[in-house]
C-alpha positions in Angstrom: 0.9 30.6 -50.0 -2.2 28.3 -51.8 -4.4 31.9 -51.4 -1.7 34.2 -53.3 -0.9 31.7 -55.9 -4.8 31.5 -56.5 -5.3 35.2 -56.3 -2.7 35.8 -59.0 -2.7 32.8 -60.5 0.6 32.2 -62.2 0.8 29.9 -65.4 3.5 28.0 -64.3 2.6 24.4 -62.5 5.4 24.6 -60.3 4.4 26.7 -57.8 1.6 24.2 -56.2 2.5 23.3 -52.5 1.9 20.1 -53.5 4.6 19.9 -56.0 7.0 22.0 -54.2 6.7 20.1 -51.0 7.6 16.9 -52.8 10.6 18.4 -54.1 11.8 20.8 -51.6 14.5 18.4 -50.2 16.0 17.2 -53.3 16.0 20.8 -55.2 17.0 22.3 -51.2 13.4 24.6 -52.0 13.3 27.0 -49.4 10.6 30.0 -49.2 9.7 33.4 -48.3 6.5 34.8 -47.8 4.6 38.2 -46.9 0.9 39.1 -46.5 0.7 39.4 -50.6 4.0 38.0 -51.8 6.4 35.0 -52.2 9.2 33.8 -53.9 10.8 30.0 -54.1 14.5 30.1 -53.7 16.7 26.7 -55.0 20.2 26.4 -54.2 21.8 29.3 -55.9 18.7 30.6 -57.8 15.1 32.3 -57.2 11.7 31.2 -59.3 10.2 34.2 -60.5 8.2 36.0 -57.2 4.3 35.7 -57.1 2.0 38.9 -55.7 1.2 42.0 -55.5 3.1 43.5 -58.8 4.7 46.2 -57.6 6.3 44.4 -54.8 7.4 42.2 -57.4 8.8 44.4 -59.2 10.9 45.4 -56.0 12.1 42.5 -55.2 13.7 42.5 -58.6 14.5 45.7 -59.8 18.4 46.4 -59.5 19.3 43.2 -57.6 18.6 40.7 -60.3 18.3 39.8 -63.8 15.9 36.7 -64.6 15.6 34.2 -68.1 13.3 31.3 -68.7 14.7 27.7 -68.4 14.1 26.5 -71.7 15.5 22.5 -70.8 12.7 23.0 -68.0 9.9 24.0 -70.2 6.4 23.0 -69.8 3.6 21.6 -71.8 -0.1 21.5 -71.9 -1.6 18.7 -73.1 -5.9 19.2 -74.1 -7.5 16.2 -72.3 -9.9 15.4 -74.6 -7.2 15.2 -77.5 -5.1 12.2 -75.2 -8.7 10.6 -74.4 -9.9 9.7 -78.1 -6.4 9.9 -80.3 -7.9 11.0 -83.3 -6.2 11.6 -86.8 -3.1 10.0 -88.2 -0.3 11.5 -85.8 -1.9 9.0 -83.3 -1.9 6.2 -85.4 1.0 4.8 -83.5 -0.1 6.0 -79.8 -3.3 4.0 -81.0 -1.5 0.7 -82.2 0.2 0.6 -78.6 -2.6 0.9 -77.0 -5.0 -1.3 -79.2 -1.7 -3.7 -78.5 -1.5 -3.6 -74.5 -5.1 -4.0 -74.2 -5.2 -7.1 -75.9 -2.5 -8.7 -73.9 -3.8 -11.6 -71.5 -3.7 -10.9 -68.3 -5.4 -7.7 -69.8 -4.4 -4.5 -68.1 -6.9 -3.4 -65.7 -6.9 0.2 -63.7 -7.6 1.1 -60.6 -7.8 4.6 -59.0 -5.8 4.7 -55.6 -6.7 4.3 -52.5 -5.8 3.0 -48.7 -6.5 -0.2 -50.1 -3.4 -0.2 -52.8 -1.4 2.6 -52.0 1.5 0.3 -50.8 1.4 -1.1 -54.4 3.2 2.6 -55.2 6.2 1.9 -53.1 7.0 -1.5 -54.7 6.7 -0.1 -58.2 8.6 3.3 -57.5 11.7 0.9 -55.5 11.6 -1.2 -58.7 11.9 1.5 -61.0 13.6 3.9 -59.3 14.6 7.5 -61.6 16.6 10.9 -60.8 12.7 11.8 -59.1 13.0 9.1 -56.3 12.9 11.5 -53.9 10.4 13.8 -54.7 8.4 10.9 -55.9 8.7 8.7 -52.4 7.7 12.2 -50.5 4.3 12.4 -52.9 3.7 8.6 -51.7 4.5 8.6 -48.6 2.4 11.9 -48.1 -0.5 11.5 -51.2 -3.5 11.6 -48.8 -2.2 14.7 -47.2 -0.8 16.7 -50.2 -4.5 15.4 -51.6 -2.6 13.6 -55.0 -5.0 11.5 -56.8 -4.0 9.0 -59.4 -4.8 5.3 -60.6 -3.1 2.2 -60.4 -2.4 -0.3 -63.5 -2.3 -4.0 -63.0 -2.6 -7.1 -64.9 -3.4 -10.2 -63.0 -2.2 -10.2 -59.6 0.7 -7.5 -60.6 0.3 -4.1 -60.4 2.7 -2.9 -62.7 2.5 1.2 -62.9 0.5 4.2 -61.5 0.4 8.0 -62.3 0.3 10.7 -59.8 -1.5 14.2 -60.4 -3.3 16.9 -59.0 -5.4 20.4 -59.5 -3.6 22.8 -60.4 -6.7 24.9 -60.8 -10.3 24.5 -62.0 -9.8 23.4 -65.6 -6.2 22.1 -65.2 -4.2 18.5 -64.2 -1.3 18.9 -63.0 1.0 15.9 -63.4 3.4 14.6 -61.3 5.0 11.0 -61.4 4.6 8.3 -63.8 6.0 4.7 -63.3 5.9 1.3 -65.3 7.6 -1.9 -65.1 5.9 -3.7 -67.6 8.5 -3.5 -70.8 5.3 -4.7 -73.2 4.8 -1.8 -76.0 2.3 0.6 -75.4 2.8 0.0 -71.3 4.1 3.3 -70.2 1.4 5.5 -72.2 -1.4 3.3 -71.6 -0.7 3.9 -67.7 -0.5 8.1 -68.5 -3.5 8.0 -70.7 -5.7 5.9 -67.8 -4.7 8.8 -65.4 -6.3 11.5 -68.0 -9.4 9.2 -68.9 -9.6 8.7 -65.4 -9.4 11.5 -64.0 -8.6 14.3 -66.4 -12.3 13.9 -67.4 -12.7 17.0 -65.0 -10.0 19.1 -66.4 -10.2 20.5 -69.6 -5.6 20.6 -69.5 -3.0 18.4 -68.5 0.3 20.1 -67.7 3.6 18.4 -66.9 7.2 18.6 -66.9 8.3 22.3 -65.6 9.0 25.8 -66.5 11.5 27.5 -63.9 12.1 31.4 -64.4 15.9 31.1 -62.9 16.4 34.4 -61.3 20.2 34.9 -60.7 21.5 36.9 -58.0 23.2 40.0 -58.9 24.0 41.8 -55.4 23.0 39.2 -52.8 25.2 35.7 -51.5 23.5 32.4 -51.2 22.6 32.2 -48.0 21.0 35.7 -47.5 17.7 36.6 -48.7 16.4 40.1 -49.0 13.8 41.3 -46.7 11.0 43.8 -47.2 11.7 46.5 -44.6 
C-alpha cells in the first residue's frame, strides 16, 4: 500500500498507514488492494481510490458519485513561517509564547523516546478527546508505526507532547496534540516545539483531514466490488 501511495503520490495526508492504522478501529477502516490500486472504505463510505488511473476510473465510473468533505478539510502549514512568527498577525501567537516561556518551572522539551514514552499515556488518560482511540493505538504502537514527536515538561511534570510523521520528503504530517497545562500560550507552545523540533526537515506541516466521501450508488455496505 506504502509503494502505491508513493508512486502516485496523492495530496491528501490521510492515506499514510501510519495514520489509517491508528484509526481504522474507531472510523471501522477497512481496505482493498491490487497490484496497482486501493481504496479505503469507512462504514458506509469509500475515500477516493489511489493507482493506476484508468482502474480508478473503473472503480468509479457508473457505481458512484464522489464530493469533498469540506468539515474534514486540510491545511498546510510552511514550517519556517510557525518557527519565527514574523509580522503583526503573530503578534499574539508571540505574546503566548514569550509568556509560557517565562513561567518558572520554565517549559522544557524533550523528543520521545523509550525513556518517556509512558509519559504519553498519563497525559492522553488525563486529557482524554473524541481521538482517544486512534490516539492510544499511535502510543501504544509509535516505535512500530515509526511516529516521532517531543515531549513538554516543566519541572518534574510532563505536561503535553505532539505526535507526527513523514508524509513524504518535504512534508510533516501531524497527528495528536495534548496539554494539560491551562497556562496561556501552553497548547501552541507544545505544537510549535514539535515543528522547531522536528519540522526543521520538512519544508510543510499538514494536519487535520480531507476525506473525498465516495457514496455508493449500486453496491450495499457490506459488499465491495472486485476487479474481475
Amino acid at each position: 500500500m506504502e509503494a502505491i501511495r508513493r508512486k502516485y503520490q496523492p495530496m491528501l495526508s490521510d492515506y499514510t498507514f501510519s495514520l489509517l492504522y491508528c484509526w481504522q478501529e474507531e472510523l471501522k477502516l477497512s481496505l482493498y488492494i491490487e497490484e496497482d490500486f486501493f481504496v479505503i472504505r469507512g462504514e458506509d463510505y469509500y475515500f477516493f481510490p489511489i493507482g493506476e488511473p484508468n482502474r480508478v476510473k473503473e472503480f468509479i465510473e457508473g457505481k458512484y458519485e464522489y464530493q469533498k468533505a469540506d468539515a474534514d478539510s486540510d491545511y498546510v502549514l510552511l514550517n519556517q513561517t510557525i518557527c519565527e512568527l514574523q509580522g503583526s498577525r503573530f503578534a499574539k501567537r508571540r505574546n503566548a509564547i514569550a509568556h509560557y516561556r517565562h513561567l518558572q518551572p520554565a517549559p522544557e522539551v524533550e523528543m520521545i523516546s523509550k525513556e518517556n514514552v509512558e509519559h504519553l499515556k498519563r497525559i492522553s488518560e488525563i486529557f482524554s478527546g473524541e481521538d482517544r482511540i486512534a490516539e492510544r493505538v499511535a502510543i501504544e504502537h509509535f516505535f512500530e508505526l515509526e511516529l516521532m514527536g517531543v515531549l513538554v515538561k516543566r519541572g518534574e511534570e510532563y505536561v503535553g507532547f505532539s505526535l507526527c510523521s513523514k508524509k513524504d520528503e518535504g512534508t510533516m504530517q501531524g497527528h495528536f496534540m495534548k496539554c494539560i497545562d491551562n497556562e496561556r500560550g501552553s497548547r501552541f507552545y507544545v505544537m510549535k516545539s514539535c515543528i522547531d523540533t522536528i519540522g526543521a526537515r520538512y519544508r510543510y506541516k499538514k494536519t487535520v483531514r480531507i476525506i473525498y466521501v465516495i457514496k455508493n450508488r449500486r453496491y450495499s455496505k457490506r459488499s465491495i466490488p472486485r476487479r474481475q
